[in-house]
C-alpha positions in Angstrom: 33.8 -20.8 6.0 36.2 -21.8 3.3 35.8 -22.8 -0.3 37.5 -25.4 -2.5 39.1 -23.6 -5.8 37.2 -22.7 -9.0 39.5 -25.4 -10.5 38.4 -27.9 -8.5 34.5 -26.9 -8.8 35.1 -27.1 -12.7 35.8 -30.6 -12.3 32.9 -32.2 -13.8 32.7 -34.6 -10.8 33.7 -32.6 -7.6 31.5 -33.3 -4.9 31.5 -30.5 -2.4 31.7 -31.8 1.3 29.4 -31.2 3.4 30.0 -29.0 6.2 28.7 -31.9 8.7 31.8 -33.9 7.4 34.8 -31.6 7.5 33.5 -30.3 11.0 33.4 -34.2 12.5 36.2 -35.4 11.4 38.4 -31.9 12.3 37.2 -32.3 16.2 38.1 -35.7 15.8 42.0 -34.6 14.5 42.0 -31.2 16.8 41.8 -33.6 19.7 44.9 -35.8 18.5 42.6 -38.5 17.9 43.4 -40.4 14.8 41.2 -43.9 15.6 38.1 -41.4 15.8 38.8 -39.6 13.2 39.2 -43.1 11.1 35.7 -44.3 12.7 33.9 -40.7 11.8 35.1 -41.1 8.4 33.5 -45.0 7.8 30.3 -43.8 9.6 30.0 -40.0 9.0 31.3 -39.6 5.8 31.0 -40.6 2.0 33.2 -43.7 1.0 32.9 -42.2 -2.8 34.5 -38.8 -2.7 33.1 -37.8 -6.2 29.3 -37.2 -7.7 29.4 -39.7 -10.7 26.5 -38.3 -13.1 25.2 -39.9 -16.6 25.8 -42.5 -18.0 29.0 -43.1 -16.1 27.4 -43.0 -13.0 24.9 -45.4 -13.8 27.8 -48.2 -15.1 29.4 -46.9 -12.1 26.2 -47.6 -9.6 26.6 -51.6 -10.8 30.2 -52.1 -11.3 30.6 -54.6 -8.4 28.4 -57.2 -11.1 31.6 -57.4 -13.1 33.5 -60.3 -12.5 36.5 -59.8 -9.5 39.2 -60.0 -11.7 37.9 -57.2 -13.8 37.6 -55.2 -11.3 40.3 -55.7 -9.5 42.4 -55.1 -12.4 40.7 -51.8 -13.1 41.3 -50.8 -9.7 45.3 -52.1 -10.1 45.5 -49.8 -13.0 43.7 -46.5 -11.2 45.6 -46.7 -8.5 48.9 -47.0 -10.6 47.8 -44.0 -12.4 47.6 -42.0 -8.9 50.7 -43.2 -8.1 52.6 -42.7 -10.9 51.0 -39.0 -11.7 52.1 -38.2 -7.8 55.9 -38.9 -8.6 55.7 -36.5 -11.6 54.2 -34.1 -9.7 56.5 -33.6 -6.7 59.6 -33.3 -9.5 57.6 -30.2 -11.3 57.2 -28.6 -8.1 60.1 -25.6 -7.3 63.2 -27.1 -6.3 63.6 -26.0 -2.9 60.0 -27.6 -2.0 60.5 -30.5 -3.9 63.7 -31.1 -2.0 61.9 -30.6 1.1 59.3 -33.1 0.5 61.7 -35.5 -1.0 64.2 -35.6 2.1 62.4 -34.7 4.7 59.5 -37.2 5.0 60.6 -40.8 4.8 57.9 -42.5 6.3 56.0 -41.5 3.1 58.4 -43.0 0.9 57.3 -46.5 1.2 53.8 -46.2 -0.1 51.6 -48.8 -1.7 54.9 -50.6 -3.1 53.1 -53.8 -3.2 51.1 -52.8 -6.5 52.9 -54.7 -9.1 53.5 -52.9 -12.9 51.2 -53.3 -15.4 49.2 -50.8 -17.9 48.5 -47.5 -16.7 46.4 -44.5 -18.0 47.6 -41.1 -18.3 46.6 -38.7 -15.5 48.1 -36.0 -13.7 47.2 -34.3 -10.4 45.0 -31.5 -10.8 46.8 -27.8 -10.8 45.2 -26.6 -7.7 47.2 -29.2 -6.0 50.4 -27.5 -7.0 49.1 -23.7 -6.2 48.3 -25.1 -2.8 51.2 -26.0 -2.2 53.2 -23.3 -3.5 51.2 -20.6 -2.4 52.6 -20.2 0.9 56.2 -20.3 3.1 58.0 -23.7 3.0 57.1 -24.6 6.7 53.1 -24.5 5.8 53.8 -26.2 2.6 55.6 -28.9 5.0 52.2 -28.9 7.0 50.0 -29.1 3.7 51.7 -32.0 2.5 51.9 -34.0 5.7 48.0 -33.6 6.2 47.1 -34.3 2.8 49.2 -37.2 2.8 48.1 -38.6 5.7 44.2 -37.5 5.1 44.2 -39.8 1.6 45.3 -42.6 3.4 42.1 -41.8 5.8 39.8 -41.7 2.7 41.2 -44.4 1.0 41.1 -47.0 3.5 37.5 -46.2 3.9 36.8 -46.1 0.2 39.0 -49.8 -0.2 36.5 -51.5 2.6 34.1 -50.2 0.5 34.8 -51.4 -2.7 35.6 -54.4 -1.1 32.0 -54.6 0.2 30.6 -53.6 -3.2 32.8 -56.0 -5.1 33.6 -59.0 -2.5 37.0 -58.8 -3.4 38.4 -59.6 -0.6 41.8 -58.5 -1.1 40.6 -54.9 -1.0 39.7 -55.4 2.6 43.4 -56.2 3.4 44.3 -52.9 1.0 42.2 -51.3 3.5 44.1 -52.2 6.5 47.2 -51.2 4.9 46.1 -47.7 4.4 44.8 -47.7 8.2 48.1 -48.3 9.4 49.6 -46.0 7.1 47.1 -42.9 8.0 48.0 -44.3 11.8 51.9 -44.2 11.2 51.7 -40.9 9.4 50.1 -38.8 11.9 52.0 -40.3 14.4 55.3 -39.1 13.1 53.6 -35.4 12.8 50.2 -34.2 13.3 50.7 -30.6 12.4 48.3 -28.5 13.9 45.6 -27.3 11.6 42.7 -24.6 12.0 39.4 -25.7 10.4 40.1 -23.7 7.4 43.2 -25.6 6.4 41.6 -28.8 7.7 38.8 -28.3 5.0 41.3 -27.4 2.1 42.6 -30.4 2.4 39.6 -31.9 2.4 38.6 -29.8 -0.6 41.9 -30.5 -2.8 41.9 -34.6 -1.9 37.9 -34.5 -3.1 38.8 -32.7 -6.0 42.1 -35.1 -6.6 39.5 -38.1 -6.2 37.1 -36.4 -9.0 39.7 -36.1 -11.7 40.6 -39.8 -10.7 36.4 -41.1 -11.5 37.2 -38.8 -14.7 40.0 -40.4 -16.1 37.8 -44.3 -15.3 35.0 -43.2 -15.7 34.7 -40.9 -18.9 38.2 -40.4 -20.4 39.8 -43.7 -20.3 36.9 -45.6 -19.0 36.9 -47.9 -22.1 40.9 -48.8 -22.4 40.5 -49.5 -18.4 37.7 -51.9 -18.7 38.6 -53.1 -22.1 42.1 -54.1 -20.7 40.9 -55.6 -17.4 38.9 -57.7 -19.5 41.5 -58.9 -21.7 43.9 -59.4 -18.7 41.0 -61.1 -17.2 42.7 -64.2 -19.1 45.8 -63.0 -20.0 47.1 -61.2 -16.9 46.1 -63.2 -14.3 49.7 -63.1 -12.8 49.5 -59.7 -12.1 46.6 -59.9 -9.8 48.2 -63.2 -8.0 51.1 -60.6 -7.8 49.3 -58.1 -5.7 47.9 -60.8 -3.6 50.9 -62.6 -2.9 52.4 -58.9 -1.8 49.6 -58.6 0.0 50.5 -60.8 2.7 53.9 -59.5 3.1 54.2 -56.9 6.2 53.7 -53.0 4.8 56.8 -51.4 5.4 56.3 -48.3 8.3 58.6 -46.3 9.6 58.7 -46.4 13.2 57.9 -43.5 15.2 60.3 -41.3 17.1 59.3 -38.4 19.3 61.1 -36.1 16.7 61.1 -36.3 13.3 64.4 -35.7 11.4 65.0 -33.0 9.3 64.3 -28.9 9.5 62.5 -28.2 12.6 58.7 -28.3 11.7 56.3 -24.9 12.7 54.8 -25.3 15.8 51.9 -22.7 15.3 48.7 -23.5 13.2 49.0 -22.7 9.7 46.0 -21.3 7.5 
């Protein structure tokens, strides 16, 4: 069996899947079946893909009491944080990668562009993410990043239905479908085939990319987030009607052709 990183263990809240998870939702993908895999991940699988402890997993356990707009700012600027820590990370990666996963994926180019600007904490991806992907040749790094890609937008539409749930903000339920039909478009342009063991790295480096996101809320920045959802509460109210007004405009997919464009993509499973 394989085992996520030391890096990502260290992580204060890295939850280590359980085998039970990684092996139902890889049948699911082995057999090309992306609505299964989508159903086995809201039923068989843990929405929260961190182990909170403390303190901050008690304010976390009874965070859907705060009012919606607090929350739903707090999740605006988490998610802007992942975002904007993703672009800096593909432009540190070496440049023939980086040119690789800058030219040669467009349908992942047009993510989430519906979350309007506003304050956002520092965070970065964790290393491990980088060493995965430039530990091996370019055409398994091309693999790596596709499933990862694809796989959050599994995890997160589960985790936005959810919060949604947990919060009744019901604007997270519609973030939800958005992701859906992103992990749907994704793996429809290119399902790379993937052994088990590269299934569960994934799985491993996305859990451990969801960890250091509850550490930034949750413990490093937890006060600034919540201090300035509160505040915006009254004084950025606009930017929440923002992302609900975006949220009824159509997500932007790229359709899918039998062939992607660009280098030819490896054909054999990569471990």
């Amino acid at each position: 069996m394989s085992a996520p990183a030391a890096s990502l263990t260290a992580l204060p809240y890295f939850r280590l899947a359980p085998d039970e998870e990684i092996d139902a939702a890889h049948a699911d993908y082995a057999r090309g079946d992306i609505v299964a895999l989508l159903r086995t991940w809201a039923t068989r699988c843990q929405p929260t893909r961190a182990t909170i402890t403390g303190v901050a997993g008690k304010i976390y356990a009874r965070f859907g009491l705060a009012p919606k707009i607090v929350n739903g700012l707090a999740y605006l600027a988490t998610t802007r944080a992942a975002l904007r820590a993703g672009e800096r990370f593909r432009a540190r990666l070496r440049p023939d990668l980086r040119h690789a996963l800058e030219s040669e994926f467009p349908w992942l180019e047009h993510r989430h562009t519906h979350i309007p600007d506003g304050f956002t904490p520092p965070f970065e991806f964790p290393d491990a993410f980088q060493d995965f992907l430039e530990s091996c040749s370019l055409d398994e790094a091309r693999a790596r990043w596709q499933l990862v890609c694809a796989l959050n937008e599994v995890q997160q539409s589960i985790y936005s239905r959810y919060l949604s749930e947990r919060t009744g903000i019901t604007e997270l339920a519609s973030q939800s479908a958005r992701e859906e039909a992103l992990a749907l478009n994704y793996f429809g342009h290119w399902s790379p085939p993937a052994s088990r063991e590269l299934f569960a790295q994934c799985i491993y480096l996305l859990d451990g990319l969801n960890a250091a996101v509850f550490e930034m809320t949750c413990r490093d920045h937890q006060f600034k987030i919540v201090g300035r959802a509160m505040a915006g509460s009254i004084s950025r109210r606009r930017e929440w009607r923002a992302f609900s007004t975006a949220l009824s405009q159509p997500q932007i997919l790229i359709p899918v052709e039998k062939q992607p464009t660009g280098e030819p993509f490896p054909t054999t499973s990569t471990v």
